[in-house]
N, CA, C and O atoms as CSV, one atom per row, in Angstrom:
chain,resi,resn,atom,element,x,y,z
A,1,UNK,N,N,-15.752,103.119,67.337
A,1,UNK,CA,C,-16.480,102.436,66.281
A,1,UNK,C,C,-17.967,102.458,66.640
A,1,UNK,O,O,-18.121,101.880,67.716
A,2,UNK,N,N,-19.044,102.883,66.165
A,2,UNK,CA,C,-20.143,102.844,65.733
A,2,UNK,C,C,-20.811,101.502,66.100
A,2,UNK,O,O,-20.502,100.539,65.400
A,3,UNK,N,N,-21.945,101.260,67.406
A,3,UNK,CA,C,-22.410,99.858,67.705
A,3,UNK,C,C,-23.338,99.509,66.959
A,3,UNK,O,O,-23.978,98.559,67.409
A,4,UNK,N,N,-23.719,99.947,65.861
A,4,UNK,CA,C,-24.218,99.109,64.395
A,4,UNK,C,C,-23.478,98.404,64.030
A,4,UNK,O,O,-23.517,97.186,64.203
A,5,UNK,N,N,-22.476,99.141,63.328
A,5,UNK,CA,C,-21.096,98.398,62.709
A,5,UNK,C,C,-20.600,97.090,63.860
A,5,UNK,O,O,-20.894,95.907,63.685
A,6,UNK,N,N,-20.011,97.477,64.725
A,6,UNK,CA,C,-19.384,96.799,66.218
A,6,UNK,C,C,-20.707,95.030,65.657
A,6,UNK,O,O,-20.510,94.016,64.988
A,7,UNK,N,N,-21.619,95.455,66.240
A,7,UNK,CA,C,-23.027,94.101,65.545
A,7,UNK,C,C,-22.983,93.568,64.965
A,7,UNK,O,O,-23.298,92.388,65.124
A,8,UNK,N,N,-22.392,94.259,63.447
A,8,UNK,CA,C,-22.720,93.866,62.130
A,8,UNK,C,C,-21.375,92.292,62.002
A,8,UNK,O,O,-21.337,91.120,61.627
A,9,UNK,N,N,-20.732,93.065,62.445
A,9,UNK,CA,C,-19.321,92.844,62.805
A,9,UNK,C,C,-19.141,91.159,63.216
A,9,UNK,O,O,-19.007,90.150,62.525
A,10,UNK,N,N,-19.203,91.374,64.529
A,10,UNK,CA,C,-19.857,90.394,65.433
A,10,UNK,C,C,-20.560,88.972,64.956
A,10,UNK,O,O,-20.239,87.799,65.151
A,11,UNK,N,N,-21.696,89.610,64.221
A,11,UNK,CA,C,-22.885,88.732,63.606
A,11,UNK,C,C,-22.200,88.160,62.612
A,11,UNK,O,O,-22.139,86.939,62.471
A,12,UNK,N,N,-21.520,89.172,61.695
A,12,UNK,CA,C,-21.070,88.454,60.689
A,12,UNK,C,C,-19.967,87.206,60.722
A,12,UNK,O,O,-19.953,86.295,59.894
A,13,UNK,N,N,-19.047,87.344,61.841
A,13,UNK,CA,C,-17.984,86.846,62.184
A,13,UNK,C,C,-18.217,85.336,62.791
A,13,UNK,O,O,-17.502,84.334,62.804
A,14,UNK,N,N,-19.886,85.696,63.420
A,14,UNK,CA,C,-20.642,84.150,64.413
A,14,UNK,C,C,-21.147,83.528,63.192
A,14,UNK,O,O,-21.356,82.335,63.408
A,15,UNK,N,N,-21.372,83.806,62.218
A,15,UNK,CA,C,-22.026,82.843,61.266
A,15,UNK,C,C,-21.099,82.400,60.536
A,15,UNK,O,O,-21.353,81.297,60.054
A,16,UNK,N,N,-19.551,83.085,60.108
A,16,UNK,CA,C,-18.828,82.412,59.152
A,16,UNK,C,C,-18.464,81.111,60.265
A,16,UNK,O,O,-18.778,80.003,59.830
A,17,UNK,N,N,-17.890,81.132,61.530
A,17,UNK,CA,C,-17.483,80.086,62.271
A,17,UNK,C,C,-18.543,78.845,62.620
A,17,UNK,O,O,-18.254,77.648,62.624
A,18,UNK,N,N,-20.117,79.559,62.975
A,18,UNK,CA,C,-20.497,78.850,63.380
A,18,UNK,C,C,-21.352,77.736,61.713
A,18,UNK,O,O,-21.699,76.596,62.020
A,19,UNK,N,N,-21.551,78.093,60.443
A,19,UNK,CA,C,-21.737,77.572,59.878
A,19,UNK,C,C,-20.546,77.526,58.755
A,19,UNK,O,O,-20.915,77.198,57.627
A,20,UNK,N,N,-19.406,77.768,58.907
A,20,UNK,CA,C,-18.089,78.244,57.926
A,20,UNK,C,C,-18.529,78.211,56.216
A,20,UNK,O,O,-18.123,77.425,55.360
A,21,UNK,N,N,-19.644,79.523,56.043
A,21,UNK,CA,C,-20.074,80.033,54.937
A,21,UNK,C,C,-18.712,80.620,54.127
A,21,UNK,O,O,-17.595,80.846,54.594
A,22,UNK,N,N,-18.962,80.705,53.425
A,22,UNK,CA,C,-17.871,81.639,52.146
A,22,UNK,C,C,-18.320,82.913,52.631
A,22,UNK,O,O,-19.196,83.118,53.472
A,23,UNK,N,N,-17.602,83.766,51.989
A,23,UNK,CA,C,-17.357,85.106,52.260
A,23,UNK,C,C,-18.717,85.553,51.054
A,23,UNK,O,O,-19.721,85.967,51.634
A,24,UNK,N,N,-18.791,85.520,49.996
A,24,UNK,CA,C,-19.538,85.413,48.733
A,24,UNK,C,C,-20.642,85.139,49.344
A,24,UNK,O,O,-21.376,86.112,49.515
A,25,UNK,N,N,-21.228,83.547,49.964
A,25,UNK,CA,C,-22.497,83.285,50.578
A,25,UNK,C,C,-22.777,84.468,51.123
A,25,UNK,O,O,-23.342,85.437,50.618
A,26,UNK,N,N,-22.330,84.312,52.216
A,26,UNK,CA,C,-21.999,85.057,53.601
A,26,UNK,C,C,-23.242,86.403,52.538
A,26,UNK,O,O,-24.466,86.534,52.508
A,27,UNK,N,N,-21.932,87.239,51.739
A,27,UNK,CA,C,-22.621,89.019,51.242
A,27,UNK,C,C,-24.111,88.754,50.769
A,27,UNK,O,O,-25.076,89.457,51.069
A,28,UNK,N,N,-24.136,87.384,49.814
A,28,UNK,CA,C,-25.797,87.173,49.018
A,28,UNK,C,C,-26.489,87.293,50.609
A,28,UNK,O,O,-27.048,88.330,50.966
A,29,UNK,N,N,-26.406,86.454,51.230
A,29,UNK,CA,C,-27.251,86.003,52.591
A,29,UNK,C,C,-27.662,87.492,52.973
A,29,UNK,O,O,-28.829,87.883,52.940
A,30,UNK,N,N,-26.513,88.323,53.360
A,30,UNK,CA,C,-27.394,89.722,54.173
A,30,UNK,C,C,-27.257,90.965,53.414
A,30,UNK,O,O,-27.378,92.092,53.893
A,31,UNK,N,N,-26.945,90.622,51.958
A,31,UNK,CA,C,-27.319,91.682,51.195
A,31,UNK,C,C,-26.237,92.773,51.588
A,31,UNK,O,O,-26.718,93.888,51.790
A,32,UNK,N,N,-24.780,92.648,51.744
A,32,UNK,CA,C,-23.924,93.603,52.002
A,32,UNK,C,C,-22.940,92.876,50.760
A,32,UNK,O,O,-22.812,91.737,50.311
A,33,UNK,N,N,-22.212,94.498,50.433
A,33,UNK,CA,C,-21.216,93.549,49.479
A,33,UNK,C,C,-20.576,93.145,49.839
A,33,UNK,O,O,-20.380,93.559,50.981
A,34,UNK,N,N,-19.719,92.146,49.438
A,34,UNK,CA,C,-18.140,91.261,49.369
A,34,UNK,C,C,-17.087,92.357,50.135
A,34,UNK,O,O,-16.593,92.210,51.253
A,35,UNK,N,N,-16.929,93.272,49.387
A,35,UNK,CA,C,-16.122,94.260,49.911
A,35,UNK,C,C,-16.301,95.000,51.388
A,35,UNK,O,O,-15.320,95.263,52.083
A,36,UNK,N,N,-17.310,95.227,51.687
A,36,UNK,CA,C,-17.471,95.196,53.414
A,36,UNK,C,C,-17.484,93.916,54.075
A,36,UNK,O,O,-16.787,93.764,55.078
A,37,UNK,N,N,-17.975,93.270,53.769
A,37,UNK,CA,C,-17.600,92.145,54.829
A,37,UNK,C,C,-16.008,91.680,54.877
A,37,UNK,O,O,-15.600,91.021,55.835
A,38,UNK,N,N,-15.204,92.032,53.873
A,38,UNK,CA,C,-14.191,91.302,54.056
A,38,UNK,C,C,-13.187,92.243,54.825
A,38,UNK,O,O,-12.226,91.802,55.455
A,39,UNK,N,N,-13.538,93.744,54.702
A,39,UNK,CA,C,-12.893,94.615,55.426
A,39,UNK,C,C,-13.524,94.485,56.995
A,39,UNK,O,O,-12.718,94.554,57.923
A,40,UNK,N,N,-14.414,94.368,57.181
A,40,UNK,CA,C,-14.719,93.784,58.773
A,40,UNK,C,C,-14.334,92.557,59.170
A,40,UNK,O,O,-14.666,92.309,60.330
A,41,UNK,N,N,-13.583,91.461,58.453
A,41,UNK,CA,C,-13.173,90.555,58.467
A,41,UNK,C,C,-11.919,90.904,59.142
A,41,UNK,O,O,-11.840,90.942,60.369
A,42,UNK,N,N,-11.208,91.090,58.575
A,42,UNK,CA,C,-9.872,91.792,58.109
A,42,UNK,C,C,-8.903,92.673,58.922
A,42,UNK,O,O,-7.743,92.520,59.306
A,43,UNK,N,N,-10.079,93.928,59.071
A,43,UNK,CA,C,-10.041,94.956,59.969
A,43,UNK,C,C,-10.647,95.342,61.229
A,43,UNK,O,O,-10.097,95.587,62.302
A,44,UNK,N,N,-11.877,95.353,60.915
A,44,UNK,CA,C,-12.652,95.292,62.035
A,44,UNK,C,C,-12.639,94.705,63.724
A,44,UNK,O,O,-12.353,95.075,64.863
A,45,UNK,N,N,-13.089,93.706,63.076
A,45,UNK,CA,C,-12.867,92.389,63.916
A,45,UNK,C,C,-11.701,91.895,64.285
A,45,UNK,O,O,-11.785,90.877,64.973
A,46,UNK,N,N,-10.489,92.341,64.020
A,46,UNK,CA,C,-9.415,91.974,64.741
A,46,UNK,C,C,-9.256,92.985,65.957
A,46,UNK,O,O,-8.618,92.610,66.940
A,47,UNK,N,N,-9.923,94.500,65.915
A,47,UNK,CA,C,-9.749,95.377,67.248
A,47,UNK,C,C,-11.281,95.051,67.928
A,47,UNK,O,O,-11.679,95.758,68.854
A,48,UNK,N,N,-11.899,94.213,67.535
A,48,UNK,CA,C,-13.082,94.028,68.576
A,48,UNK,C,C,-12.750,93.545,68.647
A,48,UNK,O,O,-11.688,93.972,69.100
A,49,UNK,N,N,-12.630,91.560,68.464
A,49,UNK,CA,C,-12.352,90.630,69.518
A,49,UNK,C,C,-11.159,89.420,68.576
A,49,UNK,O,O,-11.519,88.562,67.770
A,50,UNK,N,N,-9.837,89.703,68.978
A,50,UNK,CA,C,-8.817,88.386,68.561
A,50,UNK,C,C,-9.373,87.192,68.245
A,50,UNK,O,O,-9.637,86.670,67.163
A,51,UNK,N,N,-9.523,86.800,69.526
A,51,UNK,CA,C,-10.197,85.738,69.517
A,51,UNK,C,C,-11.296,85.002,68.409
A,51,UNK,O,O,-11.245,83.862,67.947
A,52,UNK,N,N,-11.820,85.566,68.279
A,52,UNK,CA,C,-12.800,85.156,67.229
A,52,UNK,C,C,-12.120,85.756,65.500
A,52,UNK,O,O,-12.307,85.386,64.341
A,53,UNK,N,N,-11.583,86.452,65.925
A,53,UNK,CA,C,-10.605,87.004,64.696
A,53,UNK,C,C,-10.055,85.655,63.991
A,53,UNK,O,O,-10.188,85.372,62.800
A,54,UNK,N,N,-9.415,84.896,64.974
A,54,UNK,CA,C,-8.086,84.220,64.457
A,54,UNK,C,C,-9.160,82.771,63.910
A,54,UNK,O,O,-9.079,82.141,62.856
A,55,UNK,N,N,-9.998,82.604,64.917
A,55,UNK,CA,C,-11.298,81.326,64.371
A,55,UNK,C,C,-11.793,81.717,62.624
A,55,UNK,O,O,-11.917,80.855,61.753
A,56,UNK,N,N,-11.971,82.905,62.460
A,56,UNK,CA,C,-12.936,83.130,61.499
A,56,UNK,C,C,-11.598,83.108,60.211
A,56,UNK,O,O,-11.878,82.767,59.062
A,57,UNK,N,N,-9.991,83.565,60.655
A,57,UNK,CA,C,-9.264,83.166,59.735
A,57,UNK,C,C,-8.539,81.911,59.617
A,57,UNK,O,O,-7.341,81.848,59.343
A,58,UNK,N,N,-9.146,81.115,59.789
A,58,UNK,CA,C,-8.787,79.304,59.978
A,58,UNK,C,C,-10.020,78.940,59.201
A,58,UNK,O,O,-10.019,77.883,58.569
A,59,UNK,N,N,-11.241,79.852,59.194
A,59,UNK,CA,C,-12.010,79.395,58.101
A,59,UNK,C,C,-11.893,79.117,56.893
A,59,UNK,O,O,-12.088,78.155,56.150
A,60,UNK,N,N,-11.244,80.987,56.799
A,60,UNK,CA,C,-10.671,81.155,55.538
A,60,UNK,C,C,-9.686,80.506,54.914
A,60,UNK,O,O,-9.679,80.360,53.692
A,61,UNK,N,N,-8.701,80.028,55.752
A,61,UNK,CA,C,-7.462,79.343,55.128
A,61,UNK,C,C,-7.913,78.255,54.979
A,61,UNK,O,O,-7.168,77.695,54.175
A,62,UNK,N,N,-9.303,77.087,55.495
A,62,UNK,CA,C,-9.630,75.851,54.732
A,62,UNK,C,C,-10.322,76.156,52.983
A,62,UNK,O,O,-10.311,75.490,51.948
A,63,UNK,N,N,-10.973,77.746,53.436
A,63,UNK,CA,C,-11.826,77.471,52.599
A,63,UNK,C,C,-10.732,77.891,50.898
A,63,UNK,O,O,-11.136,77.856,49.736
A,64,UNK,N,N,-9.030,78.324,51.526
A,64,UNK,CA,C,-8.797,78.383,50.927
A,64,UNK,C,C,-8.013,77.268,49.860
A,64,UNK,O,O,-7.657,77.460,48.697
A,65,UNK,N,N,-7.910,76.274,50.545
A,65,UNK,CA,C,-7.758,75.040,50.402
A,65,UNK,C,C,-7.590,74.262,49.944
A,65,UNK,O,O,-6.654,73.562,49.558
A,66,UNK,N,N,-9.199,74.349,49.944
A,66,UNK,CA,C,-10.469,73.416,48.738
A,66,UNK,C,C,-11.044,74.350,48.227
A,66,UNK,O,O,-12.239,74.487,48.489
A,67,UNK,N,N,-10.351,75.342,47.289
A,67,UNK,CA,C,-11.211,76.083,46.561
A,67,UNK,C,C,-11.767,75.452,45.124
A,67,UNK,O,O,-12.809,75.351,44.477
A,68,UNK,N,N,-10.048,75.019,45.056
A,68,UNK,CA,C,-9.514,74.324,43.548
A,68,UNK,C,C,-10.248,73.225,43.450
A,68,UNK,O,O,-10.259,72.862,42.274
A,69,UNK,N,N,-10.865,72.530,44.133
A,69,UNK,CA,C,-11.452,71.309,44.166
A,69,UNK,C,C,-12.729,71.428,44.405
A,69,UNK,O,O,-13.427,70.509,44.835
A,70,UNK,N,N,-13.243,72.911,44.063
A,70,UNK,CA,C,-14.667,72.919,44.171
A,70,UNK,C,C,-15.076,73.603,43.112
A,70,UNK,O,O,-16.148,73.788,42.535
A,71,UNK,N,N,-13.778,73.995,42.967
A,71,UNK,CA,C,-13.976,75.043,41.235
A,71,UNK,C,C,-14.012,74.282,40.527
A,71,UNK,O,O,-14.830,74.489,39.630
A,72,UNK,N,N,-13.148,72.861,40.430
A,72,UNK,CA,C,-12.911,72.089,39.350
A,72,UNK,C,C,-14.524,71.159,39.504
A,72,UNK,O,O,-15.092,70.824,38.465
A,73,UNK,N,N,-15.042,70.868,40.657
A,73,UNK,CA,C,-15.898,70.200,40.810
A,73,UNK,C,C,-17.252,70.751,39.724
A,73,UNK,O,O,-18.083,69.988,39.232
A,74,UNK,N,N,-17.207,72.160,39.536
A,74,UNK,CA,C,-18.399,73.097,39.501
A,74,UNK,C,C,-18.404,73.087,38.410
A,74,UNK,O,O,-19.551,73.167,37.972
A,75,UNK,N,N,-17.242,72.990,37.261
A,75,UNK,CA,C,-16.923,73.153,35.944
A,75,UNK,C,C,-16.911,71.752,35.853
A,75,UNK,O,O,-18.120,71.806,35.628
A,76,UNK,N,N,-16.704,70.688,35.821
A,76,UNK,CA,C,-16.914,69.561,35.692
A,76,UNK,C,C,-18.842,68.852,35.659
A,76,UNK,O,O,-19.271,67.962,34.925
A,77,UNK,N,N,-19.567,69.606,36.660
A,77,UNK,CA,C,-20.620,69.591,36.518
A,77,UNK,C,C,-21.236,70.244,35.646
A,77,UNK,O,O,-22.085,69.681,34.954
A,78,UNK,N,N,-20.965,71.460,35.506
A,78,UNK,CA,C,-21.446,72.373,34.219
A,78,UNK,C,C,-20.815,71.494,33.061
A,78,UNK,O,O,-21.846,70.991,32.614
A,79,UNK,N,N,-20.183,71.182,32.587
A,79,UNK,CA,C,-20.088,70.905,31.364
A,79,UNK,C,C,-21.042,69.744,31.031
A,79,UNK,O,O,-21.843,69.767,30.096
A,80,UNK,N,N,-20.835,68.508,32.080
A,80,UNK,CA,C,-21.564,67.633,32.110
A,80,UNK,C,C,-23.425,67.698,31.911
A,80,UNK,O,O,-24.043,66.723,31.486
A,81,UNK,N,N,-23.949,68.700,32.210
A,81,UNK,CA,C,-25.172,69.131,32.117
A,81,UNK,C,C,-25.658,69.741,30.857
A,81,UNK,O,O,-26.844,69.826,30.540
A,82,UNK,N,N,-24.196,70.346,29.856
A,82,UNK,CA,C,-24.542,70.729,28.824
A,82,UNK,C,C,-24.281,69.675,27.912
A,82,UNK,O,O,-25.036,69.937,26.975
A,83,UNK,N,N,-23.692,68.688,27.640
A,83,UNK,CA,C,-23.581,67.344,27.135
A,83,UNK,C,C,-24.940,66.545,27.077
A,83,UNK,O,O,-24.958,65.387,26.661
């Protein structure tokens, strides 16, 4: 694997844990799409380092969670603003 990628990798993986961003944030923030980061999520990063693999998918499974309760939150505010 390519030590750009291997970095990118890495970096990306220390910021979902260390600030547990969305995947979505996460792509706006460094300007990569959705679709690579989640394949370095996914793929990547499970043959560089487990460890941080299995952290960054405990993110995901809160963030999968409370999705419903942030979706409903978001549409509840939007409507309210157009009222």
């Amino acid at each position: 694997m390519n030590a750009i990628i291997k970095r990118r990798v890495l970096e990306e993986a220390n910021i979902i844990v260390n600030t547990e961003t969305t995947l979505r944030n996460l792509a706006r923030r460094l300007g990569i799409s959705k679709s690579t980061i989640h394949k370095d999520m996914q793929i990547r990063l499970i043959k560089i380092d487990q460890n941080l693999y299995h952290k960054v998918q405990k993110v995901f499974k809160k963030h999968l969670e409370i999705r419903y309760y942030i979706g409903g939150e978001k549409t509840r505010q939007k409507y309210k603003n157009i009222i």
